[in-house]
N, C-alpha and C positions, 0 to 999 in steps of 0.2 A: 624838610624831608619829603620834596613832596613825590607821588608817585606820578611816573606818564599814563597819559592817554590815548590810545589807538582812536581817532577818531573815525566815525562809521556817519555816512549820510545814508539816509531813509530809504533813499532811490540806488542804491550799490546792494544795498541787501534783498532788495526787490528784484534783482537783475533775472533772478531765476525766476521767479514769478508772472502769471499773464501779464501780457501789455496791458489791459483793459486794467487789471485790480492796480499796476504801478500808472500808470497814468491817474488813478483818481487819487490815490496815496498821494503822487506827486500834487495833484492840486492843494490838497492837505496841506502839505508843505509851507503853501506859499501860507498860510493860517488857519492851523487846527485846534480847538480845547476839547470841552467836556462833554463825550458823545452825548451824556445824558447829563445834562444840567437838570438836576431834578431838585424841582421845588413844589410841586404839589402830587397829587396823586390822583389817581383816576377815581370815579364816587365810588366804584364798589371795594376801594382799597382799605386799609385798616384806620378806623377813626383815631383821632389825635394830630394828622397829620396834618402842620396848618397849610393853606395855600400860599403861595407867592406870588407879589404883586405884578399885576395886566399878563397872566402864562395862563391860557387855557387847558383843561384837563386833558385836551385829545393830545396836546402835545407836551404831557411829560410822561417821559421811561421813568419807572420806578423800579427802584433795586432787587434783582434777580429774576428781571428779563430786560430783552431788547425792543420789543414792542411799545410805543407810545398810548397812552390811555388805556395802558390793561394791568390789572393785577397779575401776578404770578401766579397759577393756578394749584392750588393745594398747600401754599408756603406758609410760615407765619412770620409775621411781619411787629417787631419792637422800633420804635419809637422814641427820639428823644428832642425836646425843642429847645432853644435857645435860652427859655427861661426853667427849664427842668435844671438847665447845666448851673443859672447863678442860684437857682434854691437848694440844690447838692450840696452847694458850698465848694466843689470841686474848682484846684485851678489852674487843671490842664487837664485833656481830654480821656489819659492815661486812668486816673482818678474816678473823671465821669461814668468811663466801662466799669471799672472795678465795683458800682456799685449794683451793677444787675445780677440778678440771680444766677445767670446761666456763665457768667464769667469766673473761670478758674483764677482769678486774683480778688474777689469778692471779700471785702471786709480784711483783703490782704492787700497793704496801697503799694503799686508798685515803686519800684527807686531805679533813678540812673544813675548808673556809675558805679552802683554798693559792689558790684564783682570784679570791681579791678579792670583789668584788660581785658575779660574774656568777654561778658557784656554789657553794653552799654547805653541800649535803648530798651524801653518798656516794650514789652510783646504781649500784646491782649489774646486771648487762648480763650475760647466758647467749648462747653461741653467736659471740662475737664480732660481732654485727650492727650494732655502733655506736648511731649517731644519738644521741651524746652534745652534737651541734652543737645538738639542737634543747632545747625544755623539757622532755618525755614523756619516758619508758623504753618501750624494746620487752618490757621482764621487769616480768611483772605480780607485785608484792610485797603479800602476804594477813598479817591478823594474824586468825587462829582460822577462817579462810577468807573473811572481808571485808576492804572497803578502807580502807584510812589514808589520813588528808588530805594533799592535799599539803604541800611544803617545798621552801626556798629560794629564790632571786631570780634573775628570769629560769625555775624552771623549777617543774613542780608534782609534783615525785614525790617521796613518800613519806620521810622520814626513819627507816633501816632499824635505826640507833644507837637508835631512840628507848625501845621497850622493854627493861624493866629483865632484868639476866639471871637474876638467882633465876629470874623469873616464867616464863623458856621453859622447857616440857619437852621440846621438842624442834623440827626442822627441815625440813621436807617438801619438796623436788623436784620437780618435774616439768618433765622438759626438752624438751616438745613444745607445741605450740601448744595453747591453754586458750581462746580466743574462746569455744568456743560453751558454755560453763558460764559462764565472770565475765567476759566481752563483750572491752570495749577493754584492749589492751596487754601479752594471753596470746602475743605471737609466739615469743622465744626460751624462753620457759617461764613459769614459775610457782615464788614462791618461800612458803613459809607457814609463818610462824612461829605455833608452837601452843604455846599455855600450859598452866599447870596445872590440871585438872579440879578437884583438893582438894589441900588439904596439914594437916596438923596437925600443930602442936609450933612450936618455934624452930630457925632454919639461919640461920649465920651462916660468911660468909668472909673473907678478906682475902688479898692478894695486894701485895708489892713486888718491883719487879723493876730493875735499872738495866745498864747498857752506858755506853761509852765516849760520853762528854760529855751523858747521856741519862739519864732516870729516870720512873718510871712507876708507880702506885699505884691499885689499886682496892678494895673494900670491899661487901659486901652482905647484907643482913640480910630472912630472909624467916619472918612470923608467921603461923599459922593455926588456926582451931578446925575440927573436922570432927564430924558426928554422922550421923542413921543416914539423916535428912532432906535432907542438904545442907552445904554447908562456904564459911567464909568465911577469905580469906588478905589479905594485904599484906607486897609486895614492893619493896624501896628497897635502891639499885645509887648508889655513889658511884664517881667513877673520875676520874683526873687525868693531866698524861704535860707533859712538859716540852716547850721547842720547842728542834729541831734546826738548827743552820745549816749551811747545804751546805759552808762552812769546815772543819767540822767531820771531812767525808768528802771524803778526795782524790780520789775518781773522780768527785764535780765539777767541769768544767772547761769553761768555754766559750771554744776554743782557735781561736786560725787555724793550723792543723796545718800548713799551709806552710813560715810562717817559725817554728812552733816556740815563739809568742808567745801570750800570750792576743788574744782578739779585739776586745775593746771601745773604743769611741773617747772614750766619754763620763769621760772621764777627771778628775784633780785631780792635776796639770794637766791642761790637756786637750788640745785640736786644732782645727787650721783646716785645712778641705777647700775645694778650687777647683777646678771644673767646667772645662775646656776648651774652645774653639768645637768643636772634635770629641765632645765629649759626658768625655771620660777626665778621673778626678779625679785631686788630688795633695792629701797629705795633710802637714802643715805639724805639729811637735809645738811645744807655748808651753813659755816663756814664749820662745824662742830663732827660733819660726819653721823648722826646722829642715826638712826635704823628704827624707821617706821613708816609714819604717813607722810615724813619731809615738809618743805616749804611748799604752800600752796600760797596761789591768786588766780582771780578770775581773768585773764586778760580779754573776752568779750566783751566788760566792761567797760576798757579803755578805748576800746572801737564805737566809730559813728554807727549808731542805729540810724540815720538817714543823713543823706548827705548835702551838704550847702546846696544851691543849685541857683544862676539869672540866666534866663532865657530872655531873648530878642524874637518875635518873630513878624514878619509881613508879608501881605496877601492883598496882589491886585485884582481887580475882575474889571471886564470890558468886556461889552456886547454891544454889537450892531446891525439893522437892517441894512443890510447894501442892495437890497430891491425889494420886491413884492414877495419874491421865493426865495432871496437867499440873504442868512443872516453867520455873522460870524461874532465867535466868542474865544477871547483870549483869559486864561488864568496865570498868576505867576505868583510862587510863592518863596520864601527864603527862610529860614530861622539860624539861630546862633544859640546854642547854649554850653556854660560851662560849669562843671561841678565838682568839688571838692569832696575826699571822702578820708577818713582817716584810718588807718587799720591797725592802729598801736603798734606797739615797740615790735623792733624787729627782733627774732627769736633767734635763738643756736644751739648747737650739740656740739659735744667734741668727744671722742670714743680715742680712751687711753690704753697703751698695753702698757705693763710692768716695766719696762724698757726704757719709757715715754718718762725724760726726768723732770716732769711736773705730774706724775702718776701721783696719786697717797693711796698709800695702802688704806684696807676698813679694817683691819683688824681683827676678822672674825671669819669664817668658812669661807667668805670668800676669796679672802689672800690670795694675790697674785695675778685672780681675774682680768679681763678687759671691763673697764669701767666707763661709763659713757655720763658725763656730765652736762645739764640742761640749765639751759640760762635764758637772761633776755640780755639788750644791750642797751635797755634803756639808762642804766646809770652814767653812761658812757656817749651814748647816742642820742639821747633824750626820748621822750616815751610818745612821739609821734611821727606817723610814717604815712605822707599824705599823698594818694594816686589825684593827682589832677586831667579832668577829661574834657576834651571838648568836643562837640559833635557839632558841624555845620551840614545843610542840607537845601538845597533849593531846585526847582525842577519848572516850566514852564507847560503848559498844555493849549494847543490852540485847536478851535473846532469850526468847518464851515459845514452848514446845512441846507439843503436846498428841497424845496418843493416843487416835485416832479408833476403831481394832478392834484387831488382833491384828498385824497389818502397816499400816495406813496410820498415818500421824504427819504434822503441820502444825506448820511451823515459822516464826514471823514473828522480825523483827527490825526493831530499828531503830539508825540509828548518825549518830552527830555527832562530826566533829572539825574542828578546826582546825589551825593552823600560821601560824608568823609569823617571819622572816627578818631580821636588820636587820646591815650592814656600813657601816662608816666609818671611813672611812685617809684618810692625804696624797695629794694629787693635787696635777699639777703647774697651775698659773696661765696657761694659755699666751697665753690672749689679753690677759691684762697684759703681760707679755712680749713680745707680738707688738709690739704699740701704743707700749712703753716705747721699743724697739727701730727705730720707725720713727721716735720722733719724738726720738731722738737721746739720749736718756736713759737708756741702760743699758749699761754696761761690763761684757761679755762676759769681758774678758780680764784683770779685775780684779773680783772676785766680791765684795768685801771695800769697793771703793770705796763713799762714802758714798752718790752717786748711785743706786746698785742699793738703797737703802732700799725705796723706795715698794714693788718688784717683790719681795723680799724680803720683805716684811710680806704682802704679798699670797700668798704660797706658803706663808705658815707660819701662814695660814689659812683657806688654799681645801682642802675637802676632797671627797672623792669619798663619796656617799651613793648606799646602797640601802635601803630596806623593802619586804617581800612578805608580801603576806598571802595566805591557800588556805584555805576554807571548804568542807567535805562536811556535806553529809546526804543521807539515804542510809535507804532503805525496801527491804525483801524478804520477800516470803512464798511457802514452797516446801510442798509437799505432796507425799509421795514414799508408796508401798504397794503388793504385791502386787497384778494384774491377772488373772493365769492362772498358772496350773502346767503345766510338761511333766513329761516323765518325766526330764529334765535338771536340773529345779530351777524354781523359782520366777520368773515373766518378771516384771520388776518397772522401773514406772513413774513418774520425778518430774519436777515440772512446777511453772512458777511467774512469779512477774513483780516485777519492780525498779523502782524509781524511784531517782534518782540528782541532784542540784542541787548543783553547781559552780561555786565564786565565785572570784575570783583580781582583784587589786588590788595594784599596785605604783606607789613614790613612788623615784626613781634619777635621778641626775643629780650633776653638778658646780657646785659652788658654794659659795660664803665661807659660814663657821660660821653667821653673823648672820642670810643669806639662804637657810635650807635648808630653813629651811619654808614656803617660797612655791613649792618645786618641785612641780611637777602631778604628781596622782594618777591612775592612769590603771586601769578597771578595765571586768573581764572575766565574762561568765556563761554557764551553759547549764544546761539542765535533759534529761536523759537519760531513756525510758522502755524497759522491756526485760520481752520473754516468752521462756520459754525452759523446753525439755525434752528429759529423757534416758530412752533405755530397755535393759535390760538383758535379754537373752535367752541362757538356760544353752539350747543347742542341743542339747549331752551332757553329762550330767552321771552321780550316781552312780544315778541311777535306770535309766538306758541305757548305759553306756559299754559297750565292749567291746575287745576287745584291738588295739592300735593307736590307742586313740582315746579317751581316759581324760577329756578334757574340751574341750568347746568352749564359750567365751564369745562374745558379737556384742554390742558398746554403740554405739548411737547416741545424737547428740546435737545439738541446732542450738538456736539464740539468732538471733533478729532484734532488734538496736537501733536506735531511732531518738532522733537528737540535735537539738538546735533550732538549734545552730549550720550545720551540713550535709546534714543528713537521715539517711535509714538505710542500715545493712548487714547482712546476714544472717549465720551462718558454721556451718557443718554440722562433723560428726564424725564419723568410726565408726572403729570398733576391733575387733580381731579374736586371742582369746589360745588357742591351738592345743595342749594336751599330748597329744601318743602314750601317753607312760606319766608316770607322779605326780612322777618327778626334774625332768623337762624343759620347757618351756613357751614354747613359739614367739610370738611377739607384731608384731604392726603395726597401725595408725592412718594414716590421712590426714586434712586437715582444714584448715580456712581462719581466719586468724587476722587482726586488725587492732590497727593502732597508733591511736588517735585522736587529732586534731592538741592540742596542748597550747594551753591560755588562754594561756599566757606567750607561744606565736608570734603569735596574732591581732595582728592591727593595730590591735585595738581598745584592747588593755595594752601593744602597744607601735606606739605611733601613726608611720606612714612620716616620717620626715625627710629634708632632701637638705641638702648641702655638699661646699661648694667655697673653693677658694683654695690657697693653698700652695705646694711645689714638688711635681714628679712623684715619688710614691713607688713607686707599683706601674705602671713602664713593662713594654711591651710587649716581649716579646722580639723587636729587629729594627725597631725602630719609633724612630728616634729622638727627644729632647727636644729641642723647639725652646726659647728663652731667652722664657722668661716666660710658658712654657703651666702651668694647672693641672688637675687632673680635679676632677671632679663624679659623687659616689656619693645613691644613693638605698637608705638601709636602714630599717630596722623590719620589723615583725611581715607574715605574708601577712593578702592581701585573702578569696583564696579556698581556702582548705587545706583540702584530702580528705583521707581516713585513708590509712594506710598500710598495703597489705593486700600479706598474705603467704599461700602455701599451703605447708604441711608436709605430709612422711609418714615413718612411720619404720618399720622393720622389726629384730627382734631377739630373740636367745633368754636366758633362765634357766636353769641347772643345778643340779642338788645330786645332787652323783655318788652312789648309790648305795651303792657300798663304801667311800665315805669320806665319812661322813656329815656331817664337819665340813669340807668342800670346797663350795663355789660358784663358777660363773662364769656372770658376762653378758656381750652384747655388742649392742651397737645401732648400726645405720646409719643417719643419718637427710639428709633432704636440705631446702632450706630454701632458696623464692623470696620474697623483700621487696622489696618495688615504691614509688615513692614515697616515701623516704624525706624528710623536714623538713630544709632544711640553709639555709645562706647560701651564694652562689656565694664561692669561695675567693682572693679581691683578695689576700690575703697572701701566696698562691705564685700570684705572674702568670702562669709559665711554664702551670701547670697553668690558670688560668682563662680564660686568649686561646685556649688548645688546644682546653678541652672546654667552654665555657660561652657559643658565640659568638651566643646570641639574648639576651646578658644585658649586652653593651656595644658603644659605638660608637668609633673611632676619627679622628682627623683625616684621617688616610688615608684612610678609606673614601670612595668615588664621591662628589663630590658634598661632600663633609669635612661637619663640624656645622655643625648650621646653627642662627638660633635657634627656628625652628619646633621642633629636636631638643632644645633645653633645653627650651622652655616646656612641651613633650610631656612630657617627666620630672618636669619641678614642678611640673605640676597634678596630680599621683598623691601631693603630700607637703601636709603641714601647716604647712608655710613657706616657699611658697614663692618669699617676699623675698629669701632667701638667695642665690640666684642670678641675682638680677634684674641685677646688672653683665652677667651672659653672654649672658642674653636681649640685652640691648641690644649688645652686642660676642661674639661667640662665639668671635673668632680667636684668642684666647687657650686654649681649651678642648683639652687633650690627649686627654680620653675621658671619657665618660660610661658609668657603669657603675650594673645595677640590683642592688642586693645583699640585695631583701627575704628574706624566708623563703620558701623554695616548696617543692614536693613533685620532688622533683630526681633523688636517688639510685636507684641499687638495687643489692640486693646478693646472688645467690644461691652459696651457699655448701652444703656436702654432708660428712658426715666420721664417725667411728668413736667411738664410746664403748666401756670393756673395762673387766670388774673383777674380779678374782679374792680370797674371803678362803675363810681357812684361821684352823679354831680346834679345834683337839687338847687335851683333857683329857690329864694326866699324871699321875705320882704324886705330884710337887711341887704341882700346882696345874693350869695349864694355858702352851699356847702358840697365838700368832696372829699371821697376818700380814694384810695387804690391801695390794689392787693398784688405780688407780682412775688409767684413763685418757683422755685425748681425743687424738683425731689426725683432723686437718684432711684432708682428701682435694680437698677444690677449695675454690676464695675466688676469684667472679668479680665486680667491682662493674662501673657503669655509673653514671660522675659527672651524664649528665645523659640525655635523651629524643634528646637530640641526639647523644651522643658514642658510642665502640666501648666496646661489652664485653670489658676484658680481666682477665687472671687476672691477681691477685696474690698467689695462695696462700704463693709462695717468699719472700716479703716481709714474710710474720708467720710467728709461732712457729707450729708447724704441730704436735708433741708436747707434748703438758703432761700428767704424771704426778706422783702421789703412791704412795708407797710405805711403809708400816710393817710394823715385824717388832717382839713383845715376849713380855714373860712375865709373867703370873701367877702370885706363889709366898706361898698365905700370905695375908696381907697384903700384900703388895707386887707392884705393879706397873709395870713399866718397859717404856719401847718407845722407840724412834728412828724418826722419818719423815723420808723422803727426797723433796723438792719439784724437781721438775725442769722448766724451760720450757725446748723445745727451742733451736736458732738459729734464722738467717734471713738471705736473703741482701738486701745493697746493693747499689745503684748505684755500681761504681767513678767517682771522679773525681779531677783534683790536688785538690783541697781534703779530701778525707778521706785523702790520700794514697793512693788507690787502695784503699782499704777493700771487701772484696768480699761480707765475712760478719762479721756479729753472732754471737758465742760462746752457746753455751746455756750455762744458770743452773741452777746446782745446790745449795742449800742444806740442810742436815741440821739437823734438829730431835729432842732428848729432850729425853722424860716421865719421869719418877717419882713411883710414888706411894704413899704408906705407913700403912696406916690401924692406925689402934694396937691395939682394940679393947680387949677389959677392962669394968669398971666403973665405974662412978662419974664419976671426971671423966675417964677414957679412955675412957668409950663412945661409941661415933658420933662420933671424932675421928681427925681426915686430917691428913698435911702432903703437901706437893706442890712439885715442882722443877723448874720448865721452864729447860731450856736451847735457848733458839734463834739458829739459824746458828751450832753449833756450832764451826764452822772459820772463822768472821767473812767468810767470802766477799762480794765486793763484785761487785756488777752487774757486766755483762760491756762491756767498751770500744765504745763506740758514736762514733765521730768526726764529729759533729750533732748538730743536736737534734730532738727527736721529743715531743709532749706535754707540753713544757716543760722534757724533762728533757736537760740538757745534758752530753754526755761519755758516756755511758751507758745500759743499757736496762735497764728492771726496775728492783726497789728493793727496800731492805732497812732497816733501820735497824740493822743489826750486829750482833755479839751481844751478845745480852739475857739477863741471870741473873736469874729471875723463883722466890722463896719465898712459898708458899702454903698457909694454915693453913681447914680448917673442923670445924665442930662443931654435932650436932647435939642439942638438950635435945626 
């Protein structure tokens, strides 16, 4: 099923553009990578950062500017190395984020695949700022400082699993707004994963690890030649993990905490519910009829808490001098993964009228009723219902550089990738079902009766389908050098322009095996141009400083882009890094960031539809259902989406105490307004949608009630809108009309502390160290719509999330224990949580060991290695709801895991 491709060459979208910017683009062409192969960082950049081998410091860009050999001025910069990633225990990069403080997935591990068709890659999110409703990320994700294609269905961001891990040397940070260096989707930060400049020899690992009902396996092998010219490597990462069922872990549990019972009605057997003339139901348990609390199960249970998952993935690199000034560097990367996810038995309803000759009467006030009967289909069907996904992704980048004089250097690039999505599971039949059900042909309360054939065949092979496709290419030429000298240092200038072409194409829907390629393909483009530059100004430097005033930095920096789908935005920068004296270093930045609306919202990949029929699911609070009203929703993609623009600023200092040379601390404030967020108004929690989203539906109530002027108004904005043509012609029927496309709705300003303290002492053993790395929330105010109040819910999420390790070096050997802590958070008492007031904070312990043999021969360059995580097996903290899916519980873990790990290097 696959979908076409328009394809676009570099030099056709250029057409409009200077001769001068397409002609160097075109040289790009002939081979461009990674404007910024960055592998070391300039000295006064953030300690931890290792260098990389024969690359001098004047010539690496470091993430969140274009200038070579400068810091970012005012930014703060996190850090991760190659051996941070195997003492995490993490084993894939997804994992690795999740355990920094400032990651909204913190001590929550992300999963591919858990949501079916709608998503299917890991989306790393900084800052807590959400907008996981829409397709885009607010966190702009770089590989060697460009962009990756997007991934999955429904959204276009990035697949962060996809490079191989031999091939990282490391993890760059930036947790301030990036707009005006790589344009759209720098709000909560910047994450950039950098590879290796060279390698030579052979490295080879392997790692097992298993836990209670669980097992996990990965493997990787990375080759390379290096010479005096240039070095060529190949890196391949195999990795595999079992799938979880929430069964498995009793802090699954989706409970009516009331009676003490689990909650679910869809049972085997199952239940008959009956509505009231007063609206109050009673619930009837089969096969007996019975009137009370009915047959319960938990069907959460039956479903994977994580899902199987083998990934493949490979990563080439090549660099070469091809003179004295001009060096060129090719990347190319590919992965393969597939994941299994289970989502238990497939569920049903069937709503009876007295008429209906498999009606049963209850025998008591409700006589006569419509009775609506809940079931599942597992005695029938079997009790698993498995979405299978696969996500492929590969994309190449080639970069030539050239040395203009002594300081200036041009650097073009050019970059191609793609990305392609595809999920297919059981889905339930309903409008076989509906249709069997009215026309007297389905026994409900006999799942097994021969009659239920037809309806039966039909469910066991209607499936639910996705495929998504996301195509980049992607043009850049920068030119950065020396302008002026002060007596501060060098003021130094770069400057440049982008082209960017964006495809996105998805095929999704419901329908029999037979008929799933007749589902419409629905696709999306835009074409992106962008100017953009940065300047660096040493104010004081070593040529003037003087006492109290050891260095002053000043970077500005501003990007205007213009998109074909909405037009342009501009976003400015500046930074300001302040030292008194050589330990300390004062820093701040403000600056305007934007989200750009993702292809997957347009209404053009996801074309508006409207429906109606059924019974009232999402009533009004206060509004009663009258007997035989239904609603009518109108969803799909927005018509008209603006970016989503943010302004940051952050203020913060650096330390390296003087008498204790192996001592650091930082700490940053930073504050953070996001406007316009992408979302659907929320029909799932009514309560919250009649409150805060009242220009997005209508009521029967309302003056005047619906009318059919009020339908026909809603479905001339859809692509079918026959679907409601009964209401047009009868509207009395109509409980509400609600529009639930995509639109630019939210916002969300939020304000809070980052802190980190590491300590690393030589001994006579070896050494010792510790590090401290934290965030703490200080305000979290949203605004669900343009319409509604601003209130804080800071008390309402974790508001603490720390990381902590202490180890030693002795020898050979190194050991450490890190301590992951998310704070609490308060609830909403009610009887149904039993008055639950507060969520526990989460505290899990992780060690490392690690032991390198050293010697000769075949002990040279050989490691074993011993993660123990969740040492204590601690389970998520009691949560009486559900939240994100996750029922009984907040946070997540998979248990402990005893992980043996061999490498060796020839």
């Amino acid at each position: 099923m696959a979908l076409e491709h328009k394809e676009y060459s570099i030099t056709s979208l250029l057409r409009s553009s200077a001769a001068p910017v397409g002609l160097v683009i075109a040289l790009a062409g002939f081979g461009a990578g990674v404007a910024q192969a960055q592998e070391a960082v300039a000295p006064n950049a953030p300690a931890g950062i290792a260098e990389a081998e024969d690359q001098p410091d004047t010539e690496i860009v470091v993430t969140g500017t274009l200038l070579r050999g400068v810091a970012p001025g005012g930014s703060q910069h996190l850090t991760f190395s190659r051996d941070d990633a195997i003492a995490s225990g993490a084993v894939n990069t997804s994992q690795l984020i999740a355990q920094i403080p400032q990651s909204g997935n913190f001590l929550r591990r992300p999963q591919a695949g858990i949501n079916g068709s709608a998503l299917s890659v890991n989306r790393p999110t900084l800052r807590y700022l959400g907008g996981n409703a829409a397709g885009g990320s607010s966190t702009l994700v770089l590989l060697d400082g460009h962009r990756l294609p997007g991934m999955g269905i429904k959204q276009t961001t990035p697949d962060t699993d996809a490079i191989a891990a031999g091939a990282i040397e490391r993890v760059e940070i930036v947790t301030d707004g990036g707009s005006s260096t790589y344009g759209a989707d720098a709000v909560g930060g910047v994450i950039n994963f950098i590879t290796r400049k060279r390698f030579d020899g052979v490295e080879v690992r392997g790692r097992y690890g298993s836990g209670e009902d669980y097992w996990t396996w990965d493997a990787s092998a990375t080759l390379g030649k290096s010479w005096d010219k240039g070095s060529i490597w190949l890196s391949y990462n195999y990795a595999k993990h079992d799938i979880l069922y929430a069964a498995d872990r009793d802090y699954v549990q989706n409970r009516d905490w009331i009676n003490g019972i689990p909650a679910d009605l869809n049972c085997a057997p199952g239940n008959m519910t009956i509505r009231s003339a007063l609206g109050a139901s009673t619930t009837y348990g089969l096969p007996s009829l019975t009137a009370g609390l009915g047959n319960r199960c938990d069907l959460q249970r039956t479903k994977a808490l994580f899902p199987s998952e083998s990934r493949h993935s490979v990563f080439l690199g090549f660099n070469v001098d091809l003179s004295d000034t001009v060096t060129f560097d090719t990347r190319l990367f590919y992965a393969n993964r597939r994941s299994i996810n289970d989502g238990g038995p497939l569920v049903g309803s069937a709503t009876l009228t007295s008429t209906n000759p498999f009606y049963r009467d209850s025998g008591d006030a409700n006589t006569g009723r419509a009775e609506t009967v809940l079931f599942n289909f597992a005695p029938v069907l079997g009790e698993h219902n498995y979405t299978r996904t696969s996500l492929e992704t590969w994309g190449v980048t080639n970069t030539i550089s050239a040395r203009l004089s002594d300081s200036w250097e041009w650097r073009a690039l050019f970059n191609y990738g793609e990305g392609k999505s595809e999920a297919i599971g059981g889905a339930a039949a309903t409008g076989v079902l509906a249709a069997a059900v009215t026309a007297g042909r389905f026994n409900p309360f006999n799942l097994a009766d021969p009659i239920n054939q037809p309806v039966l065949n039909a469910y066991a092979n209607y499936r639910d389908y996705a495929l998504g496709r996301n195509f980049l290419t992607n043009g850049r030429v920068v030119i950065d050098g020396t302008i002026a000298t002060l007596p501060g240092g060098d003021i130094q200038l770069g400057m440049g322009f982008e082209i960017m072409r964006e495809e996105y194409a998805i095929k999704i829907g419901q329908a029999a095996i037979t008929a799933l390629s007749s589902l419409a393909t629905n696709r999306a483009d835009r074409t992106t141009k962008a100017v953009f530059g940065e300047l660096s100004i040493p104010i004081v430097g070593t040529g003037n400083r003087s006492a109290g005033i050891e260095s002053l930095l000043l970077s500005a920096s501003g990007r205007y882009d213009h998109y074909s789908d909405f037009g342009g935005t501009f976003n400015p920068k500046i930074g300001l890094t302040y030292e008194p004296v050589e330990w300390i270093a004062f820093r701040g930045n403000w600056g305007r960031s934007f989200q750009a609306p993702s292809l997957a919202d347009s209404s053009v990949a996801s074309p508006t539809t409207i429906s109606g029929g059924g019974t009232v699911a999402y009533a009004a609070p206060g509004v009663p259902v009258l007997a035989g009203q239904s609603q009518i929703f109108l969803t799909g993609g927005g018509a008209d989406l603006q970016p989503q623009k943010a302004q940051t600023w952050s203020v913060g200092a650096d330390v390296r105490l003087p008498f204790a040379r192996g001592v650091s601390l930082s700490a940053t404030y930073y504050d953070i307004n996001f406007r316009g967020q992408i979302a659907s108004p929320p029909i799932f929690n009514p309560a919250a949608f009649y409150a805060q989203y009242p220009n997005n539906y209508k009521l029967y109530t309302a003056t005047g009630g619906i009318t059919a002027a009020d339908v026909q108004k809603l479905a001339a904005l859809a692509s079918n809108p026959q679907a409601v043509a009964a209401y047009v012609a009868d509207p009395s029927n109509v409980y509400s009309l609600a529009d639930l496309r995509a639109q630019n709705l939210t916002s969300v300003f939020t304000s809070g502390l980052d802190f980190g303290l590491k300590i690393h002492e030589n001994t006579g053993f070896g050494s010792i160290f510790a590090n401290i790395a934290g965030n703490y929330m200080l305000t979290f105010e949203a605004q669900a719509s343009t319409t509604s109040p601003i209130t804080s819910t800071v008390s309402t999420a974790p508001r603490l999330n720390v990381t902590a390790t202490a180890g030693a070096q002795i020898g050979g050997l190194r050991a450490q224990a890190t301590l992951l802590h998310m704070g609490g958070f308060d609830v909403t008492p009610n009887a149904a949580n039993l008055n639950q007031s507060r969520v526990d904070a989460y505290k899990v312990v992780n060690a490392f060991v690690q032991y390198d043999v050293g010697g000769e021969g075949a002990f040279k360059d050989l490691s074993f290695t011993l993660n123990l995580d969740n040492v204590f097996d601690k389970h998520p903290p009691l949560y009486r709801g559900a939240l994100n899916g996750a029922y009984g519980f907040f946070g997540f873990n998979l248990g402990r895991i005893v992980q043996l790990g061999i490498n060796k290097r020839f």
